[in-house]
C-alpha positions in Angstrom: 0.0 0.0 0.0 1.7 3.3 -1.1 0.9 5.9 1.9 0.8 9.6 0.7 0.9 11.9 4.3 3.1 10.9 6.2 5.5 13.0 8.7 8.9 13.6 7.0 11.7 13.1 10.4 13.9 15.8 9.1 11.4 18.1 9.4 10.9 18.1 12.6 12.5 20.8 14.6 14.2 20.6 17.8 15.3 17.1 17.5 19.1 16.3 17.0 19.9 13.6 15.0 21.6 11.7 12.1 20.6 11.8 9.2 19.5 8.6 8.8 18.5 6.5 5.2 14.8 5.8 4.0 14.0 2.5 5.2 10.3 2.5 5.7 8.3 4.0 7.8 6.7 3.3 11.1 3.1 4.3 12.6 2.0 5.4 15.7 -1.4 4.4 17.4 -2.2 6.3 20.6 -4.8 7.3 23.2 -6.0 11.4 22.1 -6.6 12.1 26.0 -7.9 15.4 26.7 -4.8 18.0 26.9 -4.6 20.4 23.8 -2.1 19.0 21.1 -1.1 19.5 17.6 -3.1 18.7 15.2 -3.2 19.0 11.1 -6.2 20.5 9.9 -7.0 22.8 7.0 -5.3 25.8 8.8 -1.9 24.3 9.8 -1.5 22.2 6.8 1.4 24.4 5.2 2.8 25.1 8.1 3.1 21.3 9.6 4.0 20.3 6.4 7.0 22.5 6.3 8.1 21.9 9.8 6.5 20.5 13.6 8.0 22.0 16.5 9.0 19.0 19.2 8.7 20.3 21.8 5.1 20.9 21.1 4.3 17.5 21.0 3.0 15.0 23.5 5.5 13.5 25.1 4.2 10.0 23.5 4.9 11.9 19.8 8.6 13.0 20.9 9.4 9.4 21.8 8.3 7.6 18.9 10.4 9.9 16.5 13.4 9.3 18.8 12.7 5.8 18.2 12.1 6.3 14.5 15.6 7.8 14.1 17.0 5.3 16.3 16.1 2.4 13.7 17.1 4.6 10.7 13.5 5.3 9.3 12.5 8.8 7.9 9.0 8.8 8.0 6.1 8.3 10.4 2.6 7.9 10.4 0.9 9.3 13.3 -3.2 9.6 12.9 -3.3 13.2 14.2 -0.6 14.7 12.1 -1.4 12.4 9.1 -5.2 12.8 8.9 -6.2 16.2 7.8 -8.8 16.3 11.0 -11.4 18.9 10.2 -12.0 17.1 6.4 -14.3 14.2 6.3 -13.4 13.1 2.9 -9.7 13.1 4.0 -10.9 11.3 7.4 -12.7 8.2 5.2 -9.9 8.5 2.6 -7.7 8.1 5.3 -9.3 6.2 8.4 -10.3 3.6 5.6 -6.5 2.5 4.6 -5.3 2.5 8.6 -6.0 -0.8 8.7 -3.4 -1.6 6.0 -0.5 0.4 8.1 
């Protein structure tokens, strides 16, 4: 299955790190919870396509990039950076090939 958003390690800022080869790319399934957190939506698409700010990010987020980089893979897929959230046809376009990650 080809994925077409997905978040791009080098651009995320704040994080030092080799650079590493593309290998593959890993997902990450978590609990939402309550606290406010970054999100992509139609606003911040530009902007969190260009680059995400760590230390932004639940603490959950900054570990599974560490670990990303640790195993020499570039990208990640992460539900609420990959999934434009405020777009239903991007949600079933999306939510509908999860199962293949």
């Amino acid at each position: 299955m080809l994925v077409l958003r997905t978040v791009f390690i080098d651009h995320i800022f704040g994080f030092r790190g080799e650079n590493t080869p593309l290998v593959a790319y890993m997902t990450l399934s978590h609990r939402w919870g309550t606290s406010p957190r970054v999100t992509l939506t139609s606003n911040s698409l530009r902007a969190l396509s260009e680059e995400i700010e760590v230390s932004k990010l639940p603490r959950s987020h900054q570990d599974v990039i560490s670990i990303t980089r640790f195993l020499g893979i570039r990208y990640l897929w992460i539900d609420s950076l990959c999934i434009i959230q405020d777009s239903v046809t991007d949600w079933q376009a999306e939510a509908g090939n999860s199962g293949d990650l």
